[in-house]
matplotlib code that plots the C-alpha trace (Angstrom):
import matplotlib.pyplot as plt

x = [16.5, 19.0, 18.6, 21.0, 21.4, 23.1, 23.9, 23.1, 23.1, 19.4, 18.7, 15.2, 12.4, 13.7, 16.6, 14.6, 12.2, 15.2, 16.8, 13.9, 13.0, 16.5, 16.7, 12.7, 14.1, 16.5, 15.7, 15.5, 14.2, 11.2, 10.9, 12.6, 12.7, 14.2, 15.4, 15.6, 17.1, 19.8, 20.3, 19.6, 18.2, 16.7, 17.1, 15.1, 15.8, 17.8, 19.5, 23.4, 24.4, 27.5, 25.1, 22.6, 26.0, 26.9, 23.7, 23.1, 26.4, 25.4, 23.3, 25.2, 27.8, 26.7, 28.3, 27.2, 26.9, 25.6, 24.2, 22.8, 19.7, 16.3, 14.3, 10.8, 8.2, 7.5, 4.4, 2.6, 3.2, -0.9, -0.8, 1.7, -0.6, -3.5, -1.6, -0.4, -3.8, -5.1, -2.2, -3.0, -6.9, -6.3, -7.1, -5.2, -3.8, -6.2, -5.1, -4.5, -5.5, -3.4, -4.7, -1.4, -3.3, -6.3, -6.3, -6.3, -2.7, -2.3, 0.3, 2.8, 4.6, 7.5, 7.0, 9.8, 10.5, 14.0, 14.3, 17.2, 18.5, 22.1, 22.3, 23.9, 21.8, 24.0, 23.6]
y = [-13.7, -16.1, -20.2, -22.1, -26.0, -27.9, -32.0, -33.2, -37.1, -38.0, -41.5, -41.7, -39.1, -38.5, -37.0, -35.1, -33.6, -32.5, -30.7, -28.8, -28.1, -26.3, -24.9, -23.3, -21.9, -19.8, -16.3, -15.3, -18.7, -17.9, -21.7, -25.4, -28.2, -31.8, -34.4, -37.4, -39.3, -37.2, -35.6, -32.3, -29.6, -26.7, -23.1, -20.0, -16.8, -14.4, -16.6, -16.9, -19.6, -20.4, -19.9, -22.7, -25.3, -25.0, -25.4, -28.7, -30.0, -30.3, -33.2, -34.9, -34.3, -30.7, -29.5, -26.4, -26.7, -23.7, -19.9, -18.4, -15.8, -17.4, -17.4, -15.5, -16.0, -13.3, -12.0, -10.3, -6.7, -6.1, -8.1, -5.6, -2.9, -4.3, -5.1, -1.4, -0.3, -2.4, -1.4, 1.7, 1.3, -0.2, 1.4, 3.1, 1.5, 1.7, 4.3, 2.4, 3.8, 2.7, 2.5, 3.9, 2.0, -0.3, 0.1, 3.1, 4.3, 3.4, 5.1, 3.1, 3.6, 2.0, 1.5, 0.9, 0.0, 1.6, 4.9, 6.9, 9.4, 9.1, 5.3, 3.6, 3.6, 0.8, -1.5]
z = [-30.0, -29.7, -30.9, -29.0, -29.5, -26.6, -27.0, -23.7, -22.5, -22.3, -21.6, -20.2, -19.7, -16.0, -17.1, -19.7, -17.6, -14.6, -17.5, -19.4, -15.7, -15.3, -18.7, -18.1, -15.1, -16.3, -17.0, -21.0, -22.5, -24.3, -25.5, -25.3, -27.5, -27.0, -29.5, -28.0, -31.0, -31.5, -28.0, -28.7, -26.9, -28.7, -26.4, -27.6, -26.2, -24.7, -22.0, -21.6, -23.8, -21.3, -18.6, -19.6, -20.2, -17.1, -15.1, -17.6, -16.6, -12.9, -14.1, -17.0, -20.2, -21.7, -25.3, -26.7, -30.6, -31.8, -31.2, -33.9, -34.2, -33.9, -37.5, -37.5, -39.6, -41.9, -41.8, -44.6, -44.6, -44.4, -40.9, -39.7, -40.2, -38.7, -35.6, -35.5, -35.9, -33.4, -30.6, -31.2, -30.6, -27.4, -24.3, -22.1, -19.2, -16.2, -13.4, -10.2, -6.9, -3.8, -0.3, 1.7, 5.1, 5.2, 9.3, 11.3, 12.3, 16.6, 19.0, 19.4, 22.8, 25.2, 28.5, 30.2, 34.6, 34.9, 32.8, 33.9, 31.1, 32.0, 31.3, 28.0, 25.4, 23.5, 26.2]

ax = plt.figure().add_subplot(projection="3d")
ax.plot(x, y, z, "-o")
ax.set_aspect("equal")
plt.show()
């Protein structure tokens, strides 16, 4: 996971909401955050960095300030075992059963006026 802080010109909440709506769109971010003091946008995830400057500078000035790896919370090491416990206590995944053909299969057959087998099939 990737944090990646872009300064972006954000006036009013229309320009806000066009770019979160781009960023959102791109495939990776996992979360988005907006200061609207200091202009600052607030990518989390595995997205391009590059990628997301350049779709933000369709709509006004983009800088990229920073990538750096996203901070996790630590968890106490007896949560960690309870969630392994608890992935391992789940089910299996259910079997699914396809239907190749919900309607009976029909003859299906050309009829055609003129069939001569010496003509152009092409044409």
């Amino acid at each position: 996971m990737k944090k990646i802080v872009l300064k972006l010109v954000i006036e009013d909440e229309k320009s806000k909401r066009k770019a979160m709506k781009a960023i959102a769109g791109v495939e990776g971010v996992e979360s988005v955050a907006v200061d609207m003091k200091e202009r600052k946008i607030t990518v989390i995830g595995e997205a391009d960095p590059v990628y997301l400057t350049v779709k933000l500078r369709k709509f006004r000035f983009t800088e990229l300030l920073s990538v750096g790896p996203a901070k996790e919370e630590k968890k106490p090491e007896t949560e960690k075992k309870e969630e392994k416990k608890e992935q391992k206590k789940s089910d299996p995944p259910p079997v699914v059963y396809l239907n190749p053909s919900s309607y009976p299969p029909y003859p299906y057959t050309v009829v055609t006026e003129d069939y001569n087998p010496n003509t152009c099939t092409i044409c």
